[in-house]
N, C-alpha and C positions, 0 to 999 in steps of 0.2 A: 791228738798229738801229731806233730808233724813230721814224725818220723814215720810214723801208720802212714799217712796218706802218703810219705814219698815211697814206701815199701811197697804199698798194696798197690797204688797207681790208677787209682780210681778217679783219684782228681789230681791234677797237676800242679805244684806249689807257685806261683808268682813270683818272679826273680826277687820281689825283698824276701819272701820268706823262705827262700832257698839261700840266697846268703848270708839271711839272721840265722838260719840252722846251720848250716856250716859255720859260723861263728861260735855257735853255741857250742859244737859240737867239739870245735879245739879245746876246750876248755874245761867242760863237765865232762868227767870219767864215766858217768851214770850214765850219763845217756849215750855216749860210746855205747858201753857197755849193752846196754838193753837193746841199741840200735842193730848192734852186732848176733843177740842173744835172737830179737827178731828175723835176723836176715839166717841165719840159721836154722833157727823155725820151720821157717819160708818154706826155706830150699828143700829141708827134707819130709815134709810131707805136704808139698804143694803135689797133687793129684794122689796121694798114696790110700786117703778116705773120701771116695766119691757118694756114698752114702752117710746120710746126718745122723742116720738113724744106729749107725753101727759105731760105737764105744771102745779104747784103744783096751787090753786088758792089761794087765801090771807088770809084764816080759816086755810089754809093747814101750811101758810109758818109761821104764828100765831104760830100754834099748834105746831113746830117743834122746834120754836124758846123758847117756854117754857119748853119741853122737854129739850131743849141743856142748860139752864139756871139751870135746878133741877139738871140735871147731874151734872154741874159743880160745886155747891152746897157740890157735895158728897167728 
């Protein structure tokens, strides 16, 4: 999806497909949406589990899930 690779930034999008996604992107609420819902994601636990092995516990996934609800708020 190219929302993923413009978020993660692993690969850089090609100017058609950065303009076909901002096209898209006026348009479809959904992927607004999800785009928004990812960039929220991101933010707050980009570096928070540096271990793969350690699993978030149910206060954790709680707490994230109303973090990504205020966000989306904004």
């Amino acid at each position: 999806m190219l929302v993923e690779k413009q978020l993660q930034q692993q690969q850089s999008l090609t100017l058609l497909q950065r303009i076909g996604l901002k096209i898209h992107l006026l348009y479809c609420i959904y992927c607004r949406r999800y785009a928004k819902q990812s960039q929220a994601i991101d933010k707050h636990i980009d570096g928070f589990i540096t271990q793969t092995d350690i699993l978030p516990d149910e206060s954790l996934k709680l707490k994230w899930e109303k973090m990504i609800v205020e966000e989306m708020k904004k």
